[in-house]
Residue frames as a rotation matrix with the C-alpha (Angstrom) as fourth column:
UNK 1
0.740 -0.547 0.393 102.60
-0.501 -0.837 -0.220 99.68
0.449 -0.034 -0.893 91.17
UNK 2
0.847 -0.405 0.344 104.56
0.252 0.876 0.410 96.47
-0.468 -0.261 0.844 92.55
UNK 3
0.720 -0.296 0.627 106.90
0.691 0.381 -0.614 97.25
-0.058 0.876 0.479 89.73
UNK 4
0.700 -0.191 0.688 107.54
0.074 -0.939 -0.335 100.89
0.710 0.286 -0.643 89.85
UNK 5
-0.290 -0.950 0.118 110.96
0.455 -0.246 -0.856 102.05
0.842 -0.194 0.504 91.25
UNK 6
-0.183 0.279 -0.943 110.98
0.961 -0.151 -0.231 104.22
-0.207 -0.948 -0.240 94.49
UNK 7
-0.922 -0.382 0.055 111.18
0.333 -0.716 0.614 107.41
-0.195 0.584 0.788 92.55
UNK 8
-0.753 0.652 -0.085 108.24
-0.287 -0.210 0.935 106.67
0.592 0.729 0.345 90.35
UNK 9
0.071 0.654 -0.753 105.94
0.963 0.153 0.223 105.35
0.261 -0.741 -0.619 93.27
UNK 10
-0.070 0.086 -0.994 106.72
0.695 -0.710 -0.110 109.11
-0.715 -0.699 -0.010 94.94
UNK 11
-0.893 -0.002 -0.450 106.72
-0.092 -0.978 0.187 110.76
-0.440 0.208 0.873 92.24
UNK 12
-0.743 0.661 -0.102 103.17
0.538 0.682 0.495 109.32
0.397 0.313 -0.863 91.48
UNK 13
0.041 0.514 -0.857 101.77
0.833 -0.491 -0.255 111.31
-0.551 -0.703 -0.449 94.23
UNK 14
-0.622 -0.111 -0.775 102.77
-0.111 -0.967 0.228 114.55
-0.775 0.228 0.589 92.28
UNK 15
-0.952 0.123 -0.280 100.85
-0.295 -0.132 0.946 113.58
0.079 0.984 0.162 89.33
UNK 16
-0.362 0.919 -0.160 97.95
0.826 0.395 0.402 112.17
0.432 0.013 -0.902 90.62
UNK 17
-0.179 0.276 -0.944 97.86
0.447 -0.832 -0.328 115.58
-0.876 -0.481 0.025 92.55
UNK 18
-0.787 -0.013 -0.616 97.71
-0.384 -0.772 0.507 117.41
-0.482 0.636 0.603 89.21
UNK 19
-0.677 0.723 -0.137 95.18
0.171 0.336 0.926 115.23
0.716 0.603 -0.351 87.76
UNK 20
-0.043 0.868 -0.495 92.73
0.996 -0.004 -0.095 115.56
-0.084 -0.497 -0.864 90.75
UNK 21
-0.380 0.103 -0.919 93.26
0.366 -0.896 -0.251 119.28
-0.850 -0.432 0.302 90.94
UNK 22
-0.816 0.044 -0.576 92.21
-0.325 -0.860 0.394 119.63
-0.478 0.509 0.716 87.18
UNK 23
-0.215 0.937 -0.274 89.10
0.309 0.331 0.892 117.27
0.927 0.107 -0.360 86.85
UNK 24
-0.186 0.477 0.859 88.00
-0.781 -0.602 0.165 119.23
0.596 -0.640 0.485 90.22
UNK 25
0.587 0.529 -0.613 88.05
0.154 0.671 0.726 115.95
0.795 -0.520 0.312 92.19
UNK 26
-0.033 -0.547 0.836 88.85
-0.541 -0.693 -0.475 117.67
0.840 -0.469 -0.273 95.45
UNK 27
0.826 0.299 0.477 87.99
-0.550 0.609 0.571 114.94
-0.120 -0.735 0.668 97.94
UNK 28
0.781 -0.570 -0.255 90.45
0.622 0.743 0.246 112.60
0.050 -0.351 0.935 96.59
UNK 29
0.284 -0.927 0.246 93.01
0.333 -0.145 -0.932 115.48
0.899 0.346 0.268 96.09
UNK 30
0.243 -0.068 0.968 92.65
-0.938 -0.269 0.217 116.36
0.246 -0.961 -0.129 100.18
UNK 31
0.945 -0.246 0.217 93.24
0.126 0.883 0.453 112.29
-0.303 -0.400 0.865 100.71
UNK 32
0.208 -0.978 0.007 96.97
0.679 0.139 -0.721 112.60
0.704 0.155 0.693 99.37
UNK 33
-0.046 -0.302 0.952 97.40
-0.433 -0.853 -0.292 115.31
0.900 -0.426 -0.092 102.33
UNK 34
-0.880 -0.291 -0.375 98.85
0.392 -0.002 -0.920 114.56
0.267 -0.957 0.116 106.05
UNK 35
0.485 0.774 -0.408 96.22
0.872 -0.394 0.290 115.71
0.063 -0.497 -0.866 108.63
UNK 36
0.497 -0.511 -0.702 99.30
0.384 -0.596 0.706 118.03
-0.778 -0.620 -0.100 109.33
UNK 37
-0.265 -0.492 0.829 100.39
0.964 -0.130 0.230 118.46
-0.006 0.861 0.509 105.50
UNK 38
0.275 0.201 -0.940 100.93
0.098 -0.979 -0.181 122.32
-0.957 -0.042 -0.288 104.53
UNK 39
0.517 0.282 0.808 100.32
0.851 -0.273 -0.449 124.14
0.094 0.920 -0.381 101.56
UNK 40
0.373 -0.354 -0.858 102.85
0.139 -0.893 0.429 127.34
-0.917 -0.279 -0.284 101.22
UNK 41
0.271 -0.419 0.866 103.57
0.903 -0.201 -0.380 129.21
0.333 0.885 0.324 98.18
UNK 42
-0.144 -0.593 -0.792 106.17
0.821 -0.519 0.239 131.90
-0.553 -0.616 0.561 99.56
UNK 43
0.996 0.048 0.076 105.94
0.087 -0.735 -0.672 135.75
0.024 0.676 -0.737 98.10
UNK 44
0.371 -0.866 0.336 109.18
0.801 0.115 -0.588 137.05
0.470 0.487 0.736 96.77
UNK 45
0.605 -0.104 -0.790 111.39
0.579 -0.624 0.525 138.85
-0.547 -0.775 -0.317 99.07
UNK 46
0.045 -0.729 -0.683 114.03
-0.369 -0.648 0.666 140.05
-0.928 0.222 -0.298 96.76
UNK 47
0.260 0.118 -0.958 115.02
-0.963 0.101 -0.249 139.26
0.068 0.988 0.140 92.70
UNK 48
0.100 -0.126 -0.987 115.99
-0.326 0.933 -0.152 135.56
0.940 0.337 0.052 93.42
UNK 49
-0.984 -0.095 -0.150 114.99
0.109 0.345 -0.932 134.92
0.140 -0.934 -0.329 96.95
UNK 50
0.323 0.938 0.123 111.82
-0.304 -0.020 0.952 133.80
0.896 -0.345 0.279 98.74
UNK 51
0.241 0.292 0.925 110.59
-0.924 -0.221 0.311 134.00
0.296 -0.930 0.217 102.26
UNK 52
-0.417 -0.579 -0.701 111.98
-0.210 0.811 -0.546 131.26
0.884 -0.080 -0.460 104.06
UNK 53
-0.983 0.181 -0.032 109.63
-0.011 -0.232 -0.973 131.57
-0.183 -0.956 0.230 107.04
UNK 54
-0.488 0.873 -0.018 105.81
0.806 0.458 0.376 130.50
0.336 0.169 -0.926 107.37
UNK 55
-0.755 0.352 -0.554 104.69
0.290 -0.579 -0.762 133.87
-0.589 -0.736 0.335 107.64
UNK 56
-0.040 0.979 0.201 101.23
0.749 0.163 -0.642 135.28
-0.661 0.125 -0.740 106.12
UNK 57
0.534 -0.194 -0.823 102.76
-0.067 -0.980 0.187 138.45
-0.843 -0.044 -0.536 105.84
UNK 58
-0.427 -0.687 -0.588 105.60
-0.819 0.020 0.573 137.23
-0.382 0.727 -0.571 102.96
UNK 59
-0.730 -0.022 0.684 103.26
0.188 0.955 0.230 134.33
-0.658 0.296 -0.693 101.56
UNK 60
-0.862 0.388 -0.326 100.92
-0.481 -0.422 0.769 134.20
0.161 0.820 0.550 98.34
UNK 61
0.366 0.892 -0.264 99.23
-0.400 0.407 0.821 131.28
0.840 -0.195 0.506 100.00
UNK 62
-0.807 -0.430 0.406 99.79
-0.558 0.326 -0.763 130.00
0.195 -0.842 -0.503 103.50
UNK 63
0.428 0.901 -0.075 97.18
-0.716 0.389 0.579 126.83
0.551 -0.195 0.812 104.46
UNK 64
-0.128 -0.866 0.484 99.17
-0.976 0.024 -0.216 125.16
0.175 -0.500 -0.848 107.54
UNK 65
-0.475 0.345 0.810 96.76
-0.647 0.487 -0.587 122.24
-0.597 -0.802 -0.008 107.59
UNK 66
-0.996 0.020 0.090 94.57
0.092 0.231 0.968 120.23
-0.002 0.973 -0.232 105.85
UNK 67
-0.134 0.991 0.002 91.74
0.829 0.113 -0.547 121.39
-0.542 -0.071 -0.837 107.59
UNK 68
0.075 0.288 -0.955 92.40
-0.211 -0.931 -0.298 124.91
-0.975 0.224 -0.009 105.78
UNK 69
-0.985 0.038 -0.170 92.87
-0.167 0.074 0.983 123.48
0.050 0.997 -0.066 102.59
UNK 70
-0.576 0.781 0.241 89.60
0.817 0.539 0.205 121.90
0.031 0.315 -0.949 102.94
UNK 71
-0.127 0.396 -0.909 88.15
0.235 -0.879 -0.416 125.43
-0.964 -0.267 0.018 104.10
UNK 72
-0.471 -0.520 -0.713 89.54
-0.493 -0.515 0.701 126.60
-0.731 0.682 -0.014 100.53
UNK 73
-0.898 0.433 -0.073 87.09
0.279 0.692 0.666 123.54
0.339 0.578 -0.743 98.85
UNK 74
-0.188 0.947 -0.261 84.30
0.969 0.135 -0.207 123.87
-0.161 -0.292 -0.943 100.82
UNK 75
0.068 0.192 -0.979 84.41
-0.237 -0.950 -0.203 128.28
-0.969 0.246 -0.019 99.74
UNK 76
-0.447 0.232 -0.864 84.68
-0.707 -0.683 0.182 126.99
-0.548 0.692 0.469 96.50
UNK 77
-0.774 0.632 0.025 82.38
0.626 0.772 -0.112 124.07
-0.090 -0.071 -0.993 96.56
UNK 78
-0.326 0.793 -0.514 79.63
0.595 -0.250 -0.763 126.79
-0.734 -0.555 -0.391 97.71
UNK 79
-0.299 -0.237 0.924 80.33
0.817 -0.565 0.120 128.92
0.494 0.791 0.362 94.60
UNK 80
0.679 0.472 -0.561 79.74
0.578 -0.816 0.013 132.31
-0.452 -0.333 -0.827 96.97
UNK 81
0.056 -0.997 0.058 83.10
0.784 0.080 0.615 133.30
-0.618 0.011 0.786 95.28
UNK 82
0.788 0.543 -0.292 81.92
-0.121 -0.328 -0.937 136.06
-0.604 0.773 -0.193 92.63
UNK 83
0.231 -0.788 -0.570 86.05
-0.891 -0.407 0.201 135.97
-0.390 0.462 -0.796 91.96
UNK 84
-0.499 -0.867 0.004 85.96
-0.722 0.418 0.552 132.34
-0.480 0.273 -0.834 91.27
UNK 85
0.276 0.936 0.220 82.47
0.443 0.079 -0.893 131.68
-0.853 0.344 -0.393 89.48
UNK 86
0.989 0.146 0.032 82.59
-0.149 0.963 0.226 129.81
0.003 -0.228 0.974 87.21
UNK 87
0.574 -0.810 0.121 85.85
0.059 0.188 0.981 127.75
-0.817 -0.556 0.155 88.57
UNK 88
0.436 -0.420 -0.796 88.74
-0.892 -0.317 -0.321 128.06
-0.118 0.850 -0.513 86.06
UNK 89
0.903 0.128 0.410 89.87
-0.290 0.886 0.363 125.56
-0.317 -0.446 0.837 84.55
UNK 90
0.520 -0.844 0.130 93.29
-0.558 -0.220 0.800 123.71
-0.647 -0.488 -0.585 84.60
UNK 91
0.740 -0.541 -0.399 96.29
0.262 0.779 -0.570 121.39
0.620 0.317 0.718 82.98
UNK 92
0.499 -0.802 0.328 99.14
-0.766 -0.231 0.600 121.01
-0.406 -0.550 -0.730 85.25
UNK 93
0.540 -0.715 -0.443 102.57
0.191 0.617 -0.763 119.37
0.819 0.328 0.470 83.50
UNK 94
0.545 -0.782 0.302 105.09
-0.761 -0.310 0.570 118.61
-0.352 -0.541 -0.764 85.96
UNK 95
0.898 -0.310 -0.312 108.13
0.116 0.851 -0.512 117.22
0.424 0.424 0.801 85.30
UNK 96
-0.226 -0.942 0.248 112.09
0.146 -0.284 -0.948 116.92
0.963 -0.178 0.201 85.98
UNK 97
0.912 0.408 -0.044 110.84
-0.189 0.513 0.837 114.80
0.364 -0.755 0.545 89.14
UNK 98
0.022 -0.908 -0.418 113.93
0.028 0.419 -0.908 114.32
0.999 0.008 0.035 91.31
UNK 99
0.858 0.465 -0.219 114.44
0.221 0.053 0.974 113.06
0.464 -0.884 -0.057 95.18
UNK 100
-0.229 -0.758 0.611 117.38
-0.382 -0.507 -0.773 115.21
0.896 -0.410 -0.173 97.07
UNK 101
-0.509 -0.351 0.786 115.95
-0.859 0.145 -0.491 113.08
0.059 -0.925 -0.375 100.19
UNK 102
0.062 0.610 -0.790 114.94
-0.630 0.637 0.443 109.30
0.774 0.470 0.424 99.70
UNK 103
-0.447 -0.141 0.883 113.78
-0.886 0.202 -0.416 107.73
-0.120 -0.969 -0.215 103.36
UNK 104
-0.936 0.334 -0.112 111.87
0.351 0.906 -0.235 104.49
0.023 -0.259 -0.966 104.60
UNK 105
-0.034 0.809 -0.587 109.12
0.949 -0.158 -0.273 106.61
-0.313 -0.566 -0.762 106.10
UNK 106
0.644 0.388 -0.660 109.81
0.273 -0.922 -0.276 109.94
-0.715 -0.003 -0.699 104.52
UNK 107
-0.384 -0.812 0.439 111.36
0.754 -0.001 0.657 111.68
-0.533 0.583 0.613 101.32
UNK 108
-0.030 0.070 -0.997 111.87
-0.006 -0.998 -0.070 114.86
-1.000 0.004 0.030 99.62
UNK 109
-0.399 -0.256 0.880 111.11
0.880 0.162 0.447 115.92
-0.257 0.953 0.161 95.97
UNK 110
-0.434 -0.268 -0.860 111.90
-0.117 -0.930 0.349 118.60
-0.893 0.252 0.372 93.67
UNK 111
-0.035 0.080 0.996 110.04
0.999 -0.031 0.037 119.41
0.034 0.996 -0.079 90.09
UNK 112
-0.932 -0.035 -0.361 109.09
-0.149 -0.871 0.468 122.01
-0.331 0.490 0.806 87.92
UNK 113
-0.707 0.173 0.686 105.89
0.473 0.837 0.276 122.97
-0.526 0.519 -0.673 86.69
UNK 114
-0.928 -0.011 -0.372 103.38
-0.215 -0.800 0.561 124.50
-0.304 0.600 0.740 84.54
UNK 115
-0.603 0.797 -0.032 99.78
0.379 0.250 -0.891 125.56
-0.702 -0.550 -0.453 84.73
UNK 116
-0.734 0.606 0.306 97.65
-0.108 -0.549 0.829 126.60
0.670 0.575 0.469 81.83
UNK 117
-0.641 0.696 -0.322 94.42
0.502 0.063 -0.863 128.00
-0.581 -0.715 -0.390 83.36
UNK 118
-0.472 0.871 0.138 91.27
0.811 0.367 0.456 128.92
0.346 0.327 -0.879 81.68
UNK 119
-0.846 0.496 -0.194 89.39
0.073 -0.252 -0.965 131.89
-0.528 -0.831 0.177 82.49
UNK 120
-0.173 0.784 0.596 85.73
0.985 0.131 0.113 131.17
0.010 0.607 -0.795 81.46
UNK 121
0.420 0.534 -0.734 84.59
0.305 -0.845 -0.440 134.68
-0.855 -0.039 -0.518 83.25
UNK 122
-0.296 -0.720 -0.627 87.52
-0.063 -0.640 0.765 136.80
-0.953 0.267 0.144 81.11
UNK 123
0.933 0.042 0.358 87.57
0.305 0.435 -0.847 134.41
-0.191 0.900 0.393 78.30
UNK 124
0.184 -0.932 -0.313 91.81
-0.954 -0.093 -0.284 134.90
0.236 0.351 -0.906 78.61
UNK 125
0.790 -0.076 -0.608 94.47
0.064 0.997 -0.042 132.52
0.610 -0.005 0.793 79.41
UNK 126
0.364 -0.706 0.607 97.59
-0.924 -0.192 0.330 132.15
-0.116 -0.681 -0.723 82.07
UNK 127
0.629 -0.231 -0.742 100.02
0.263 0.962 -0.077 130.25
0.732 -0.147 0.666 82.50
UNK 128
0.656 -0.488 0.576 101.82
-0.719 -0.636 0.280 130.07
0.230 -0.598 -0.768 85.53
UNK 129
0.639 -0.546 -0.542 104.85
-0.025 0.689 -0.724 128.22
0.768 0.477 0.427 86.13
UNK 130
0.552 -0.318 0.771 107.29
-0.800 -0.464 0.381 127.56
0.236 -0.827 -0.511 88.73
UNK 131
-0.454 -0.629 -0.632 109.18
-0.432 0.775 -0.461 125.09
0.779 0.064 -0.623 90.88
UNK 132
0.684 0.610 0.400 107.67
-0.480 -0.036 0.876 122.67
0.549 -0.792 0.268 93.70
UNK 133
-0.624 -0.761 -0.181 109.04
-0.423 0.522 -0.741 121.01
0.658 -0.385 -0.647 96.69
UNK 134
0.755 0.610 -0.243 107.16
-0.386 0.711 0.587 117.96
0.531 -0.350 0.772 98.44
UNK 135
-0.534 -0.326 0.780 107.78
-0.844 0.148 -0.516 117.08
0.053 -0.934 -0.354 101.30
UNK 136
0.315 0.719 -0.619 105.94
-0.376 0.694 0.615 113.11
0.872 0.039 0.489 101.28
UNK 137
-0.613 -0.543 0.574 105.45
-0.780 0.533 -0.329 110.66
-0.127 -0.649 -0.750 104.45
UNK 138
-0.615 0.131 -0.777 104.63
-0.116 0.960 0.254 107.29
0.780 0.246 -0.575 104.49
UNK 139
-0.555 0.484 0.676 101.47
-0.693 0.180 -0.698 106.57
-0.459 -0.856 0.235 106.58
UNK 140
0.330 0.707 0.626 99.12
-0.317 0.707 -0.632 103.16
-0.889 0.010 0.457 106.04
UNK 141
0.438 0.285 0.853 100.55
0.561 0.654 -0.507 101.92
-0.702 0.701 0.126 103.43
UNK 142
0.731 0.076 0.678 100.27
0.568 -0.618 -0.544 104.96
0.378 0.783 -0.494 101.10
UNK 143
-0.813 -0.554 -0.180 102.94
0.569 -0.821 -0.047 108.36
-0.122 -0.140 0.983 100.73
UNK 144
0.902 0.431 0.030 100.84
0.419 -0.890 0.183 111.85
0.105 -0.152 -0.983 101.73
UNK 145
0.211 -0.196 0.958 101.78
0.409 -0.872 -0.268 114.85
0.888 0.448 -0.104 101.28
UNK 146
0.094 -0.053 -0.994 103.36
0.989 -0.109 0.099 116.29
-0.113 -0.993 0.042 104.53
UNK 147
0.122 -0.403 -0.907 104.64
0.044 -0.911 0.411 119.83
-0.992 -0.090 -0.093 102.98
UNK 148
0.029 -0.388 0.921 104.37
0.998 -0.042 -0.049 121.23
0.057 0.921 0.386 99.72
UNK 149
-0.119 -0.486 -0.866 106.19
0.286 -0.852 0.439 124.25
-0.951 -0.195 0.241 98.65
UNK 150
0.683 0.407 0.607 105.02
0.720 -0.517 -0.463 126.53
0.126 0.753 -0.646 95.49
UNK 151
-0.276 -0.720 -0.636 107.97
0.277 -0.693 0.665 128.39
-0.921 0.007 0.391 94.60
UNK 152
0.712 0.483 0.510 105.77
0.668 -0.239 -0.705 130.82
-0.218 0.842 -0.493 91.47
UNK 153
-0.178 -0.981 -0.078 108.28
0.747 -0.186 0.638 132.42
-0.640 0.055 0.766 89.02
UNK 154
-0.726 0.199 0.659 105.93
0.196 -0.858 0.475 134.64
0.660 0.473 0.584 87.45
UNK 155
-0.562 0.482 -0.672 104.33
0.780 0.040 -0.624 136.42
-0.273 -0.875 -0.399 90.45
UNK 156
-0.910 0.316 -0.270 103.23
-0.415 -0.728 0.546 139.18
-0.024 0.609 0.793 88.29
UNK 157
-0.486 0.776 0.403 99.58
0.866 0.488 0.105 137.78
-0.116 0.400 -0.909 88.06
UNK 158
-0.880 0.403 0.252 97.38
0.079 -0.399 0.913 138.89
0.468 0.824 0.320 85.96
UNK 159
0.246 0.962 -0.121 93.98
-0.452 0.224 0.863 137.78
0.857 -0.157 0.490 87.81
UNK 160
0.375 -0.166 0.912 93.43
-0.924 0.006 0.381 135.77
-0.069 -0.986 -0.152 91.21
UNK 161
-0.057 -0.663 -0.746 95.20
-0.726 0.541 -0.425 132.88
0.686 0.517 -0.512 92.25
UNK 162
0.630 0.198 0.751 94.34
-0.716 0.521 0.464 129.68
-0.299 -0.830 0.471 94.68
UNK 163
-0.343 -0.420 0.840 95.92
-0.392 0.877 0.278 126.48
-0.854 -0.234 -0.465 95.75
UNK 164
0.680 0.499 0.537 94.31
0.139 0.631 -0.763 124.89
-0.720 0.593 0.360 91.95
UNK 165
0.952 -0.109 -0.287 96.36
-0.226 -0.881 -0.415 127.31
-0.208 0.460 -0.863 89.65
UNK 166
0.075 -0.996 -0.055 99.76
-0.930 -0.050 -0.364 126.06
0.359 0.078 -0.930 90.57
């Protein structure tokens, strides 16, 4: 990666996130996360406005940490889930990668993307789409995830939804 622009180094992180989240390899996809890195996908407050405020109350997911993401692996590591048994499975495309804040130690980025998901139980499909914002810092070496935002543009769902899905 010696080679690779600043862009494509950060925007590297977004794609290896989608590949770990849809071969289920949840260990390494908690290593791209801050200790302090949050997970928020806001609920819609109005036609073309989301919550702007970490609150539980106006969010679809709220996981302020990575120790609650990991919570969210280890409940569906255990498979007690009846709602997510067996796990569904994913493709995440992102694309129309772009940095609106490009730092030494820290830098924003904006895509779009799209989730096809799988339900074995149903036997349907979903797709859910949407827009993210990442929020990356530089620690050891490596960019982590400090803040990602999950702005979903069809909230209408059909079936449940976790932190894999989108």
């Amino acid at each position: 990666m010696t080679d690779s622009t600043p862009l494509e180094s950060l925007a590297s992180v977004l794609y290896r996130e989608a590949h770990f989240l849809d071969t289920q390899r949840w260990d390494e996809w908690l290593s791209l996360y801050c200790e302090d890195g949050q997970f928020w996908m806001p609920a819609w407050t109005g036609d073309h406005q989301v919550a702007e405020v970490l609150d539980p109350k106006q969010s679809l997911i709220l996981c302020p940490s990575r120790a609650s993401l990991l919570e969210r692996v280890t409940y569906l590591r255990s498979g007690l889930s009846t709602a997510w048994y067996p796990l569904q499975r994913t493709s995440h495309s992102v694309s129309t990668v772009f940095a609106t804040q490009l730092g030494e130690t820290e830098a924003e980025l904006h895509a779009s993307f799209v989730c096809h998901v799988w339900n074995l139980k149903r036997r349907e499909q979903y797709a859910f789409f949407g827009r993210y914002e990442h929020r990356l810092r530089r620690q050891g070496g490596h960019w982590l995830i400090a803040r990602k935002k999950v702005v979903l543009m069809n909230e209408r769902l059909p079936t449940m939804i976790d932190f894999y899905c989108v």
